[in-house]
Each structure stands twice: as C-alpha cells, then as structure tokens.
C-alpha positions as CSV (number, residue, x, y, z in Angstrom):
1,X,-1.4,22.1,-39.2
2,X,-5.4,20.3,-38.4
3,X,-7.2,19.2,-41.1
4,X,-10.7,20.2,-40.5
5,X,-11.6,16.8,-40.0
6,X,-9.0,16.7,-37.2
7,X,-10.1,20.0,-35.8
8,X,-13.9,18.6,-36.2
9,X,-13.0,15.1,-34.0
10,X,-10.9,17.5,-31.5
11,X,-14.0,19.3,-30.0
12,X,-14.9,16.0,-29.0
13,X,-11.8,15.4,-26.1
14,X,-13.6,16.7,-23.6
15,X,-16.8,14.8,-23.1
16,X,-14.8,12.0,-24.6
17,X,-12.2,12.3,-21.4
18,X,-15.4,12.3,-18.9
19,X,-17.1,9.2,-20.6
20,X,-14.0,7.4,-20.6
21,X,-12.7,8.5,-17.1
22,X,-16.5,7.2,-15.4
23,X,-15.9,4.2,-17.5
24,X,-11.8,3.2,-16.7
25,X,-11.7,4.7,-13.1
26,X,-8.0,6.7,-14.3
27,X,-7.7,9.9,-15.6
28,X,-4.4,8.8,-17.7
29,X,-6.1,5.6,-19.0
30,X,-8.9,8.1,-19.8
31,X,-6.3,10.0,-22.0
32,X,-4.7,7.2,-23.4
33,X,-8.2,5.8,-24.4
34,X,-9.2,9.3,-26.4
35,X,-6.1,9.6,-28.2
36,X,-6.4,6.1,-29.3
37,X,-10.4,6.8,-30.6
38,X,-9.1,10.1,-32.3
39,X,-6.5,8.0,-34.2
40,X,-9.1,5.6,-35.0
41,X,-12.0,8.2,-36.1
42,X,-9.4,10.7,-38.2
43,X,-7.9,7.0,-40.1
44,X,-11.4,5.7,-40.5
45,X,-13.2,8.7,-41.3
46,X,-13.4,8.1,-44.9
47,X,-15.7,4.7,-43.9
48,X,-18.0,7.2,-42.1
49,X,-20.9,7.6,-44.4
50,X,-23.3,9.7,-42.5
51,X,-25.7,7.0,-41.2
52,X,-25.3,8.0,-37.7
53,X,-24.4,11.1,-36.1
54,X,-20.4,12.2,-35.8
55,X,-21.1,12.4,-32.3
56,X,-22.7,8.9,-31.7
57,X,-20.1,7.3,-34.1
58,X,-16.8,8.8,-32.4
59,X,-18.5,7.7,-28.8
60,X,-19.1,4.5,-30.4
61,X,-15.5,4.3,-31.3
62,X,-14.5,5.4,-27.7
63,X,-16.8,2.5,-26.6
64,X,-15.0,-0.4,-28.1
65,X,-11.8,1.4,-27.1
66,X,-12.9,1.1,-23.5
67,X,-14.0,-2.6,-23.3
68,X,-11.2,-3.6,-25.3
69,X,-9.2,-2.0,-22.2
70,X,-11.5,-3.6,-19.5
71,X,-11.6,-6.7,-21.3
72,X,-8.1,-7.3,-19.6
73,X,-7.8,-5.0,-16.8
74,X,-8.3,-6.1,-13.0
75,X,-11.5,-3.6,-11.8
76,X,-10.1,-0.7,-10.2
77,X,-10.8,-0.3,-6.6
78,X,-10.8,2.3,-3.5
79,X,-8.5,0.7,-0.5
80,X,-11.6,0.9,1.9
81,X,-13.4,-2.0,-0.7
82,X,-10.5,-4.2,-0.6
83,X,-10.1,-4.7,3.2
84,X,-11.0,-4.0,6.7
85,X,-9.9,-0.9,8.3
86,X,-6.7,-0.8,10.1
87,X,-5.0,0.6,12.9
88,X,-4.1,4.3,13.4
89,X,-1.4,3.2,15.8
90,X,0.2,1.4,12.8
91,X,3.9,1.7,12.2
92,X,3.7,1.6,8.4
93,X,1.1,1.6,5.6
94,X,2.7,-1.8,4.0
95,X,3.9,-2.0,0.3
96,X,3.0,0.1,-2.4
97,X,0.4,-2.1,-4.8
98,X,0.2,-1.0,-8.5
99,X,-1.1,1.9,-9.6
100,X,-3.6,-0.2,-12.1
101,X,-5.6,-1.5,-9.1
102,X,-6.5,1.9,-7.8
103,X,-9.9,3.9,-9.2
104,X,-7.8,7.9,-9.3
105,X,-8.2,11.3,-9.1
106,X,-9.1,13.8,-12.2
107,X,-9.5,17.7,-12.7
108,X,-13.0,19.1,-12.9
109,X,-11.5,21.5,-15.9
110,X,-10.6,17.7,-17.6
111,X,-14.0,15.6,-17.5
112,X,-17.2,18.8,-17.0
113,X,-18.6,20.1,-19.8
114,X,-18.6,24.4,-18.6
115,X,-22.1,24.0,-19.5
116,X,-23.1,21.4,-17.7
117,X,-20.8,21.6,-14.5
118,X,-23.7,21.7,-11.9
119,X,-25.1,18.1,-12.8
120,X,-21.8,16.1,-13.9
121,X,-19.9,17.2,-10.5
122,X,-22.5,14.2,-8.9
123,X,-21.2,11.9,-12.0
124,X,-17.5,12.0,-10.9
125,X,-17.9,11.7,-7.2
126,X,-14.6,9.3,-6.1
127,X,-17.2,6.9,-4.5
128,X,-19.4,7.1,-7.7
129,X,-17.0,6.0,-10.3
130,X,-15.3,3.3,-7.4
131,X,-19.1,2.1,-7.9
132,X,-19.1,2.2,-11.3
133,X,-16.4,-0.3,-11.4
134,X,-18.2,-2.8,-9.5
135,X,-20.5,-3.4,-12.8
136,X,-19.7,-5.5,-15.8
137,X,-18.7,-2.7,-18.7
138,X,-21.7,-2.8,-21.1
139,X,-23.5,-2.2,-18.3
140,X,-21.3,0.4,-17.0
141,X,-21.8,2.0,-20.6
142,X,-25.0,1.5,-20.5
143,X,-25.3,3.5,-17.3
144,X,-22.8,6.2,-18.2
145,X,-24.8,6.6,-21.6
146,X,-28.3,6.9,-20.2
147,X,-28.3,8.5,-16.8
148,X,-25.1,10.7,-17.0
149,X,-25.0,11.9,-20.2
150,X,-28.9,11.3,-21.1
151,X,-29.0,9.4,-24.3
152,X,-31.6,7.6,-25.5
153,X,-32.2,4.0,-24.8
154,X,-32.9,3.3,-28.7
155,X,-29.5,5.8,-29.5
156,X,-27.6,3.5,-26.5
157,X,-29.6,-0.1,-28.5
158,X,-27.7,1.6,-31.6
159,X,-24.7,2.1,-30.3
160,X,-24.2,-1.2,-28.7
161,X,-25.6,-3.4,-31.2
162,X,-28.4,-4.7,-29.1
163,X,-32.2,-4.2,-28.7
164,X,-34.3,-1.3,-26.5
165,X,-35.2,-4.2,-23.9
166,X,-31.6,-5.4,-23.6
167,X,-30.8,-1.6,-22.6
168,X,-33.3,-1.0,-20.1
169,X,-32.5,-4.7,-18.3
170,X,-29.1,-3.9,-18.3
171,X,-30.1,-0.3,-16.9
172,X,-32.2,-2.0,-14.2
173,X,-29.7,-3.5,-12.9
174,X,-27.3,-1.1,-13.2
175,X,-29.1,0.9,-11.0
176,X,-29.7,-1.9,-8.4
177,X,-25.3,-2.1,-8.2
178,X,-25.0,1.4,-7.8
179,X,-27.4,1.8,-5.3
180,X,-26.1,-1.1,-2.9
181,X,-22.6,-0.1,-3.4
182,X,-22.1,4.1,-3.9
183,X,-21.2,6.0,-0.5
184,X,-22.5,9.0,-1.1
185,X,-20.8,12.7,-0.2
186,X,-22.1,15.9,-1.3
187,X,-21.3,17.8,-3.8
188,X,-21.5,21.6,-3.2
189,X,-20.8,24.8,-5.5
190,X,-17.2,25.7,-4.9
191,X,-18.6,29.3,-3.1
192,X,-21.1,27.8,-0.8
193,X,-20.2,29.8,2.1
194,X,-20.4,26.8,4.6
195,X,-18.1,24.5,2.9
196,X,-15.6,27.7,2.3
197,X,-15.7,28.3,6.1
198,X,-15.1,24.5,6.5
199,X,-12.2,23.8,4.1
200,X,-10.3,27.3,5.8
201,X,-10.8,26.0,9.1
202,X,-9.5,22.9,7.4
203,X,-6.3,24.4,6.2
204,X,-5.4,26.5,9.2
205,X,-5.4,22.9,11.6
206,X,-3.8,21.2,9.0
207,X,-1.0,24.1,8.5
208,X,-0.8,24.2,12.0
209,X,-0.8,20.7,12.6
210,X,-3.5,21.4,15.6
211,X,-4.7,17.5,15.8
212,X,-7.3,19.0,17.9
213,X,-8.9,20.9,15.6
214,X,-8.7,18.7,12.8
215,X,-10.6,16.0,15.0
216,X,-13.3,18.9,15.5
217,X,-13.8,18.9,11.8
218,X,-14.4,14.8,11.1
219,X,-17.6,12.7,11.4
220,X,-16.7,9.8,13.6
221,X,-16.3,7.6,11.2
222,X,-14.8,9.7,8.8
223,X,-12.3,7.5,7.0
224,X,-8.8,7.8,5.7
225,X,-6.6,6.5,2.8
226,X,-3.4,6.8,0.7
227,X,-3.2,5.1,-2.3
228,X,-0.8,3.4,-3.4
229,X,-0.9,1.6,0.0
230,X,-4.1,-0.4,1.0
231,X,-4.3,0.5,4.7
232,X,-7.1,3.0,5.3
233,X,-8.4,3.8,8.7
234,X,-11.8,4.9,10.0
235,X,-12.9,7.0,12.9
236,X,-11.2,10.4,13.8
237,X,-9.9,8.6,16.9
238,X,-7.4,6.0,14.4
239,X,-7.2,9.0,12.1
240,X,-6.0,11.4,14.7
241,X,-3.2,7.9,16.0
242,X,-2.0,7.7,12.5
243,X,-1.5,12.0,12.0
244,X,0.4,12.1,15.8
245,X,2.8,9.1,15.0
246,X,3.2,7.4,12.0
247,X,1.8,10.5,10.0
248,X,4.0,12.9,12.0
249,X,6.3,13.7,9.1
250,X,3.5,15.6,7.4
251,X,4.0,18.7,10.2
252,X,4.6,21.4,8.6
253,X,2.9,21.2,5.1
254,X,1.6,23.7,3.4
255,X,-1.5,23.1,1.2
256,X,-2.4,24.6,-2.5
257,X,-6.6,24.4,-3.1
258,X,-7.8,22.5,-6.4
259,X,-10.7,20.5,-7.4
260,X,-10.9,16.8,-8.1
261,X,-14.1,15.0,-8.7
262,X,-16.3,17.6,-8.1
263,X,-15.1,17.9,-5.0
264,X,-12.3,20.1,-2.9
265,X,-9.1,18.9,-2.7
266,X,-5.6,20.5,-1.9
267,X,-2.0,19.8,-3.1
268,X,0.3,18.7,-0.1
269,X,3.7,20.3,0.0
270,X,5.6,18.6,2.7
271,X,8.5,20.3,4.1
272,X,11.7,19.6,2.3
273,X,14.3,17.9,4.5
274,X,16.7,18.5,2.8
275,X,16.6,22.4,2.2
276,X,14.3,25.4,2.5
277,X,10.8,25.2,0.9
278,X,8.7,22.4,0.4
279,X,7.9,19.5,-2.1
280,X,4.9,17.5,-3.2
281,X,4.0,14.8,-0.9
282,X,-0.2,14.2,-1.7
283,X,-3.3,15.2,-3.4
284,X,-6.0,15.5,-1.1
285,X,-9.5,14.8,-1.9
286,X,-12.0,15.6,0.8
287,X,-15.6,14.0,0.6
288,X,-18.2,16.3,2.5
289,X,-20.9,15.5,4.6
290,X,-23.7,17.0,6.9
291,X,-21.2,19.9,7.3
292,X,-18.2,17.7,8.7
293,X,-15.7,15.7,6.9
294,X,-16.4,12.4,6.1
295,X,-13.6,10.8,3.9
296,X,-9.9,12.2,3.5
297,X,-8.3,10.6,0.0
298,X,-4.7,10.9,-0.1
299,X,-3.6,10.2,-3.4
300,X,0.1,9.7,-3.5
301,X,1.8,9.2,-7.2
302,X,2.6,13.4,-7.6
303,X,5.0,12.5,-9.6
304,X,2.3,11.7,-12.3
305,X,-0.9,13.5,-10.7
306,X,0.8,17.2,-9.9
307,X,1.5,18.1,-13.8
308,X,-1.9,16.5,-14.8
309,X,-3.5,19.5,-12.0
310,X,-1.0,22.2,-13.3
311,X,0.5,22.6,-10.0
312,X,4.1,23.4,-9.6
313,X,7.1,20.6,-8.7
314,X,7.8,22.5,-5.1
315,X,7.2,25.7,-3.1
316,X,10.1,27.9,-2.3
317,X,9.9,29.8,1.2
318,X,8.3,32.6,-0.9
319,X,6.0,31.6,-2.8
C-alpha cells in the first residue's frame, strides 16, 4: 500500500513524463528517467525541508536525472537530419541502426496535461523535440522550463543553480536553435472537420492500396521515413517508387487511428503471411500541412511501441 508521501510524488508522473520526454527525445527513456526521480524524491524526502516548492524540488530532481542521462548519450535524431534523401526505387532501406540514435514516438494520453492539451500538443510536435535535441541540455531545460511549461526565469535561475541573466542568454539562444532548425506541421484538434475528411481519405487509399490517391493527398515534397533504418525519401514521386516496389508488401494493411505527438497517427497491421488476420508492422505518424500531407513517420519497433499505445498484438479477420 502508498504512503502518502508516495501517493503525494505520484501525481507528479505525468508532467514529469512530458518534461522528460521534450528533454530525452524517447518516451521509454522518459519512463525510465521518472521512475528513477520518484525513487530518488520518496528516499530523499526526509532531506526536503520545505525551502522550495514540492513541485520545483521533484522537477529539480528530474533535472539532474536527465543530464546525468544526456551527459552520455549520442543526441537523438530524425533520419531526414542525418543524411540526404534517397531513392524510392531503392531495393532496401539498409541495416537497422540502434534504437538510441532515433528521437520516438509517445501517446498524447502519456505527456498532456487534460488541462492543458490545446497548447502542449505544439510542445511535442516530432519535428519540435528532433529540434530540441539539437541544443546543449541546460539549454534545452532552460527552454522546456520557460516557454513550455511557463516558469519563471528567477524559479528556472533557482532550479539550475545559476543567475536570472544566465537564464535569459541561454533562453536567447535557445530560441535562435529552434528557430533555424524546427520544421513546422500543424497541429489541429482531433475533430477539425478538414483534417477528419483528410485522414479518411487517407485510410481508404491506404487500405486500398490506390497509389493514386495516396499521391493526391501529399505535398510534393512530402517526405518519408522508417526508423530504425536511415533511408528516408522526399517527394510523392520517390514516395509513391518506394510504396509500388520495394514497399509492396504493405498491400493489404489495415490501419487502427491513435494519436502521437499531438498529431494523428495510425497502427499498421500488415497482412499475416502466414495465416488469416493481420499483425503489427508500423506506427504511423502523419505531419499536416496547408491541408495535404507533408511528412509520413513510420516508426517500426511495435514490438516495444504497440503495448506502450494500448493497441492489440494482431487483428483477427473479425475484428
């Protein structure tokens, strides 16, 4: 059974998830990170002595938790910053590359506060957080701290040990990163009636495999990519290639709507080969923009990603 102190630090695992997830670019280092800063907070809580708020103590916990992790991890990346497009009319997306290089997916329901959903959906854009990871990590915290989840720059000075002035340069140019490097999308309400009419017409070429169609719905140079692999492809023309040949085996999938990153995304359920019904094969994140499609993110590791979205290990025919 809790304690109460347990029960108190527990409230905090949701903002903690977001703050850590916008900071480590993975939603299970994100979960590794505020399990370790619970276990820190419930063993040190007898130290805590009321100077500071709970609040600004446990994030300063999560903090150090977080820089101790990027103090030895390679920054986490999308494939289309780590390489020139390639060639829809390749014959194979090369080998895998670790799953610790890649910047992942995560559930809205993990990271949003239900109060505040409107405004962090922007914070957890896929290109956002890859941008993120472009800046050194007090600055990233310093970011993260100030303009996502509005703290002060005198409670961010406190919580990093350094002076108002230091906060605001490192805010500055902060700022100046983001700016040059974040591809924006937009982020709509999940019932805006466009985007509903555009993901259906999205499903119904994808589930009938109409390459056509699918074209019709993607900027021209939408983009493409399937982590683990770093080949990624740009322009519905390579897109369309890779889907009609190398991408062929994915005819016949059927596709289960969730949300990632404030954005929409489906589960792909390929069709089993080796009896009737169909098994995971992707996550789909689509990135939306000017009413059209502008970046399809196929996230591949279901094996780890499916249970963390609550979706089901395979579809039989009747489900």
């Amino acid at each position: 059974m809790a304690t109460p102190i347990e029960t108190q630090l527990e409230t905090f695992r949701g903002e903690l998830t977001g703050y850590c997830y916008r900071m480590l670019g993975s939603a299970f280092e994100a979960e590794d990170a505020v399990q370790e800063t619970l276990v820190r907070a419930w063993k040190s809580y007898d130290n805590f002595e009321g100077r500071a708020a709970l609040r600004s103590w446990v994030y300063r916990i999560a903090t150090n938790v977080c820089l101790t992790m990027l103090g030895s991890a390679q920054r986490r990346a999308r494939p289309m910053d780590l390489g020139p497009a390639g060639s829809g009319h390749a014959t194979h997306p090369g080998e895998p590359r670790p799953e610790e290089i890649w910047v992942g997916p995560v559930p809205d329901a993990r990271v949003l506060d239900p109060a505040q959903v409107i405004a962090d959906r922007e914070s957890i854009r896929l290109a956002f957080v890859a941008a993120l990871q472009h800046l050194p990590a007090k600055q990233r915290a310093v970011l993260i701290l100030r303009e996502v989840l509005a703290w002060s720059a005198q409670e961010v000075a406190d919580l990093l040990d350094t002076s108002v002035p230091s906060v605001n340069s490192a805010l500055q140019r902060a700022r100046a990163t983001i700016a040059a490097t974040d591809r924006s999308a937009e982020v709509h309400e999940p019932d805006d009636e466009d985007q509903r009419k555009l993901l259906a017409r999205y499903v119904q070429a994808f589930e009938a495999y109409d390459l056509s169609a699918l074209t019709a719905l993607l900027h021209e140079d939408a983009t493409l990519s399937m982590p683990p692999f770093a080949l990624w492809l740009r322009g519905h023309d390579d897109i369309t290639a890779w889907m009609a040949g190398t991408g062929r085996h994915c005819e016949g999938s059927r596709l289960v709507p969730v949300v990632a990153n404030g954005l929409p995304a489906f589960a792909q359920y390929r069709r089993d080969t080796e009896g009737p019904g169909h098994v995971p094969w992707a996550l789909i994140v689509l990135e939306i923009s000017d009413g059209r499609i502008a970046g399809i993110n196929n996230f591949l590791d279901t094996e780890r990603l499916f249970p963390v979205f609550g979706l089901p290990a395979r579809l039989d025919p009747q489900d």
